[in-house]
C-alpha positions as a Markdown table, in Angstrom:
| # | Residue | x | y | z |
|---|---|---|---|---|
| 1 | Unk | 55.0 | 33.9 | -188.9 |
| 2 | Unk | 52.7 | 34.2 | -191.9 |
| 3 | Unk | 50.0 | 33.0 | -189.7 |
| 4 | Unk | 51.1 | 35.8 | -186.8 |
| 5 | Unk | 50.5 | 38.9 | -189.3 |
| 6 | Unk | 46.8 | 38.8 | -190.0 |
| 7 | Unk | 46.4 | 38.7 | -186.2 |
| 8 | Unk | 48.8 | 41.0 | -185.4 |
| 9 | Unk | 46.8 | 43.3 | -188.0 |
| 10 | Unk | 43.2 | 42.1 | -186.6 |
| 11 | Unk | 44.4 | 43.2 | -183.3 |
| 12 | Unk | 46.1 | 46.8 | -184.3 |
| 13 | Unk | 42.9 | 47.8 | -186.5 |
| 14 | Unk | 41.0 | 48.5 | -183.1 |
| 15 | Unk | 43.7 | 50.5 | -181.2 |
| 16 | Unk | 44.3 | 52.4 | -184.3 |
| 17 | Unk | 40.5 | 53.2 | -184.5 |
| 18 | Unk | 40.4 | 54.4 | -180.7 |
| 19 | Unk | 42.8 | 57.1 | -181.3 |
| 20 | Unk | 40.4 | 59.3 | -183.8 |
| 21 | Unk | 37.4 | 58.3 | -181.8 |
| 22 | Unk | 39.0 | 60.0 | -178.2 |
| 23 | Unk | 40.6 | 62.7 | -180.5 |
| 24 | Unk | 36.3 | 63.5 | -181.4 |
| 25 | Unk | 35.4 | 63.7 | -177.7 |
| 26 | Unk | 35.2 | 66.9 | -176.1 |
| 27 | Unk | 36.3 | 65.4 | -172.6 |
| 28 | Unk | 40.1 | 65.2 | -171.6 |
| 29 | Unk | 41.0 | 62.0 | -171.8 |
| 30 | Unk | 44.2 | 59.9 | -170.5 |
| 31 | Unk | 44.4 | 56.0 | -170.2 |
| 32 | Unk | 46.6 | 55.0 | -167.6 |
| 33 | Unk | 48.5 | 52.0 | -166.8 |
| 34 | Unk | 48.1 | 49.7 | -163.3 |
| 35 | Unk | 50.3 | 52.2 | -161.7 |
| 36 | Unk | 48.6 | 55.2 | -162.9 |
| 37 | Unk | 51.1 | 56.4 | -165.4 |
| 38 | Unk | 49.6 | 58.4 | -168.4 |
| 39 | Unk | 50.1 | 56.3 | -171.2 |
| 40 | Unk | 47.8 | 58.2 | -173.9 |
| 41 | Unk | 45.5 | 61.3 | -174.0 |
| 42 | Unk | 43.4 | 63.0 | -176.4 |
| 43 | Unk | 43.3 | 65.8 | -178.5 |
| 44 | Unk | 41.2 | 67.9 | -176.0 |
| 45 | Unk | 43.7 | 67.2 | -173.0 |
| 46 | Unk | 46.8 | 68.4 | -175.5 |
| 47 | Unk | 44.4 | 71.9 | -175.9 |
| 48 | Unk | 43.5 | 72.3 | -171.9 |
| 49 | Unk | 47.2 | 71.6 | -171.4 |
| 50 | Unk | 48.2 | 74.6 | -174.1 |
| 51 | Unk | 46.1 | 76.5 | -173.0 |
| 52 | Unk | 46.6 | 76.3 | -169.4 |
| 53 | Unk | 50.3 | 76.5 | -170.5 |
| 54 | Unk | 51.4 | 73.0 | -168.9 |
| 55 | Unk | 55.1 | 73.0 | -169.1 |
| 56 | Unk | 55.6 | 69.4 | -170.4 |
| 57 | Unk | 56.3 | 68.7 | -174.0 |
| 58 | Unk | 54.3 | 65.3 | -173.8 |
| 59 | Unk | 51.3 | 66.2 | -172.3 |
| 60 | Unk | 52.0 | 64.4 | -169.0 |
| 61 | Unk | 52.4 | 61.0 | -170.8 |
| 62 | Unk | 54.9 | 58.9 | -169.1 |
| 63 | Unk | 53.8 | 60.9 | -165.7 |
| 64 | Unk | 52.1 | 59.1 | -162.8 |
| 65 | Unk | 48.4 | 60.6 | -162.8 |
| 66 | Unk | 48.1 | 59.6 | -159.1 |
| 67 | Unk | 50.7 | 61.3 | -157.8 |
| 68 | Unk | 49.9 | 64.3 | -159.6 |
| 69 | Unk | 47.0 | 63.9 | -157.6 |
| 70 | Unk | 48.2 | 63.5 | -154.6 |
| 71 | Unk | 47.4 | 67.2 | -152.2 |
| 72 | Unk | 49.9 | 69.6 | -151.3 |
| 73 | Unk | 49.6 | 72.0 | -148.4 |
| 74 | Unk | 46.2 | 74.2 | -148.6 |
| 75 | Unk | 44.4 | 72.0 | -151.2 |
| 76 | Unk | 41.2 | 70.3 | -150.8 |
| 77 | Unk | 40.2 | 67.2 | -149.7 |
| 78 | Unk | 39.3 | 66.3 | -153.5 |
| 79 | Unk | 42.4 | 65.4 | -154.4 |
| 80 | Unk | 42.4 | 63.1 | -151.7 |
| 81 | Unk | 39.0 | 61.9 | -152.7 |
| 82 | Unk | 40.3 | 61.5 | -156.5 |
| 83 | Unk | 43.5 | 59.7 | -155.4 |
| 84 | Unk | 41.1 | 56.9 | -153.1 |
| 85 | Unk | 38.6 | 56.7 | -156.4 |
| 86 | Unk | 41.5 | 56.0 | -158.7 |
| 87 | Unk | 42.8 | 53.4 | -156.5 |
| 88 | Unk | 39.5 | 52.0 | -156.1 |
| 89 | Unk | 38.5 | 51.2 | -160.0 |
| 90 | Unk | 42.2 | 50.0 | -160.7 |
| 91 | Unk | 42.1 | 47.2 | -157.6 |
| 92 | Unk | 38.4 | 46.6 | -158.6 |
| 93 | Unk | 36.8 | 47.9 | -155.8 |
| 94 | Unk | 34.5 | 50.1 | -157.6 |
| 95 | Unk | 33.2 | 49.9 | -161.3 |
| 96 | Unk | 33.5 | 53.4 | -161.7 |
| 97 | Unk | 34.4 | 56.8 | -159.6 |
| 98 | Unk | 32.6 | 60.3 | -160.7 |
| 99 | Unk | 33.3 | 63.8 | -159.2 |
| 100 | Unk | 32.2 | 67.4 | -159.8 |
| 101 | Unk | 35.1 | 69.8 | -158.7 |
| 102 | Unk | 36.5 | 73.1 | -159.2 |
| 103 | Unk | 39.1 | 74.2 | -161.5 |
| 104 | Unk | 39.0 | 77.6 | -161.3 |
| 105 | Unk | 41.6 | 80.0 | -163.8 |
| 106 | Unk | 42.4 | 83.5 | -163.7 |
| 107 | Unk | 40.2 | 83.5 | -166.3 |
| 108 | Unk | 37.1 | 82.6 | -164.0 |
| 109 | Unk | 35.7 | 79.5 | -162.1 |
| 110 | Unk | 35.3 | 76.4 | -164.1 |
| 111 | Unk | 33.8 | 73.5 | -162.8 |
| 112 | Unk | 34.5 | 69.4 | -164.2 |
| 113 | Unk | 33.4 | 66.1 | -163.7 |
| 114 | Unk | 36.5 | 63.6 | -163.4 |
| 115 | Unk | 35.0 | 60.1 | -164.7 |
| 116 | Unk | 37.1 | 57.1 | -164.1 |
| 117 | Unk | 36.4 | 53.5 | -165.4 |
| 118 | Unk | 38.4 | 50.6 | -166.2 |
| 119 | Unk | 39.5 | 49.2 | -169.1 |
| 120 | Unk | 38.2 | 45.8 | -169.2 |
| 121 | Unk | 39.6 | 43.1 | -171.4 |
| 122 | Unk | 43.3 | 40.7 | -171.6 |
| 123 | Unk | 46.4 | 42.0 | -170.3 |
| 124 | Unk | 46.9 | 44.2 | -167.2 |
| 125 | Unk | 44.6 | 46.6 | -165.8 |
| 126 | Unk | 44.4 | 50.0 | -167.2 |
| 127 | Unk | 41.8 | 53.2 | -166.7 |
| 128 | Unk | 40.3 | 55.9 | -168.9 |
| 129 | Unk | 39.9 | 59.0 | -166.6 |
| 130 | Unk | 38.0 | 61.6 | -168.7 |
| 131 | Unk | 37.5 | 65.2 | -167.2 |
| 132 | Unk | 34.6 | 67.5 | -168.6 |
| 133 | Unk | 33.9 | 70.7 | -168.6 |
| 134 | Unk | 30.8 | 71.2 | -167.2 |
| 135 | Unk | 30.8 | 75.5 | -166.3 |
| 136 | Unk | 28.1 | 76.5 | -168.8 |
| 137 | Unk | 25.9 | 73.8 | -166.8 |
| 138 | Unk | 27.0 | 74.9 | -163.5 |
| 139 | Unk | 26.5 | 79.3 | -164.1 |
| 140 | Unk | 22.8 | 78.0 | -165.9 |
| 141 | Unk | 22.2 | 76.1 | -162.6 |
| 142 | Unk | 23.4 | 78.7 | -160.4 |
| 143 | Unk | 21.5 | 81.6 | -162.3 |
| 144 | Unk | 18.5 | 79.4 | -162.0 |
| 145 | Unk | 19.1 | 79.3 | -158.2 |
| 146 | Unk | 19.7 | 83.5 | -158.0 |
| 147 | Unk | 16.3 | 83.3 | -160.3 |
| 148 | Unk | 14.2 | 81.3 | -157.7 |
| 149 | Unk | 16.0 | 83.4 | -154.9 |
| 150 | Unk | 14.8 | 86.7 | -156.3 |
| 151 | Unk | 11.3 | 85.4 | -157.2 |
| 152 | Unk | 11.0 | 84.2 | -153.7 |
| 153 | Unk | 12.0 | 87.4 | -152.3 |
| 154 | Unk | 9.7 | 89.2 | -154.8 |
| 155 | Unk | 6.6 | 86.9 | -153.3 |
| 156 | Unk | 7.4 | 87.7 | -149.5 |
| 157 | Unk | 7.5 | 91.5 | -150.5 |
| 158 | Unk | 4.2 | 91.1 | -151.9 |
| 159 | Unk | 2.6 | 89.3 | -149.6 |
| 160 | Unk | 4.0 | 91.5 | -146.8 |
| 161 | Unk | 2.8 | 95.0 | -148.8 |
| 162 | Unk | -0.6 | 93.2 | -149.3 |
| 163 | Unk | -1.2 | 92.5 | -145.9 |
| 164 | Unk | -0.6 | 95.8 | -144.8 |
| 165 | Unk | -3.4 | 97.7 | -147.0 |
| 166 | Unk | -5.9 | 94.6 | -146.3 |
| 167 | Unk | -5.3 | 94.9 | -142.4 |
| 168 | Unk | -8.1 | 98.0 | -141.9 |
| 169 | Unk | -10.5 | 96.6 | -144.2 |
| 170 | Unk | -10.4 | 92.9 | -142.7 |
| 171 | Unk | -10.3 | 94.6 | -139.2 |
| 172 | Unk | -14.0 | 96.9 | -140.5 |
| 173 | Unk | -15.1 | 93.3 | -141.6 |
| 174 | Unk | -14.3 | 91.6 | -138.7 |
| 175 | Unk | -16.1 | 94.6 | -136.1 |
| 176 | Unk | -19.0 | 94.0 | -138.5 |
| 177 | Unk | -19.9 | 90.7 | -138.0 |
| 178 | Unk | -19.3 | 91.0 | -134.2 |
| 179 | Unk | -21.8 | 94.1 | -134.3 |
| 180 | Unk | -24.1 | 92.1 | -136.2 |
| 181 | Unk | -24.9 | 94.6 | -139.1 |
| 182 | Unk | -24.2 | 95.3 | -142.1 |
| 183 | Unk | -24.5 | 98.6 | -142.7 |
| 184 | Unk | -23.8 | 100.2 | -139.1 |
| 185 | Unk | -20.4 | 101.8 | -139.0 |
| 186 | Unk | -21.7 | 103.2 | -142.8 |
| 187 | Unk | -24.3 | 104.9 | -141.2 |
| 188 | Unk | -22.7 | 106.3 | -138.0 |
């Protein structure tokens, strides 16, 4: 047994450093078992949770993430996209699953990216889904967008007010080289 506690130490020094390094990430975090029950999360899910006002008192821990996931009536087909992904990366048919959805609050729209990778290593499967906001990327992208919109409508206004004032003159140009002279319709 005095041989078992310097391993048992070498092998808790790791998992006791992973919990201050998820705590630092801005992402939600949650590992989750072979089954897809929340065994951890970060310090950033505990906040989205508060503030969203989740009603558990553990954060979801002990909860199966995929059938939280599952739809109910009048949802989207991302849930069922999420569901497929997650059961993809734990039976090893993917490395990895990544998708941009909306989470929108009373608050305003938000917008994520749900990342999902295994966990590789001994023992049995497990999977580190990380959500992140990604809104202020999404309202820069989309004002961008209403930018190029507006200069593009700005440019066939332009064009189409230029035309109109050139018409006469390219029409005197035009009767002037089918004349022949220059100086013709000046003079008549």
């Amino acid at each position: 047994t005095s041989d078992r506690k310097p391993a048992d130490q070498k092998l808790e020094e790791p998992v006791a450093l992973l919990h201050p390094c998820i705590d630092a990430l801005s992402s939600h975090i949650a590992v989750l078992d072979e089954d897809g029950v929340i065994l951890a999360v970060n310090q950033a899910w505990r906040r989205f949770a508060d503030e969203n006002q989740f009603a558990g008192v553990n954060y979801g821990i002990g909860s199966n993430y995929v059938d939280a996931c599952q739809p109910t009536s009048g949802e989207s087909t991302d849930c069922l996209t999420v569901v497929a992904g997650l059961r993809d990366v734990l039976h090893g048919r993917r490395a990895h699953f990544e998708l941009e959805y909306p989470c929108h609050a009373a608050s305003g729209n938000r917008w994520f990216i749900l990342r999902v990778a295994p966990i590789t290593g001994p023992g049995p499967a497990r999977l580190v889904v990380a959500h992140e906001n990604v809104t202020e990327r999404r309202e820069a992208e989309e004002a961008l967008k209403a930018d190029s919109r507006r200069k593009d409508e700005f440019l066939a206004l332009l064009a189409h007010e230029l035309r109109n004032p050139l018409a006469p003159i390219r029409h005197v140009l035009q009767i002037m080289r089918l004349s022949g002279g220059h100086g013709q319709l000046l003079h008549s």
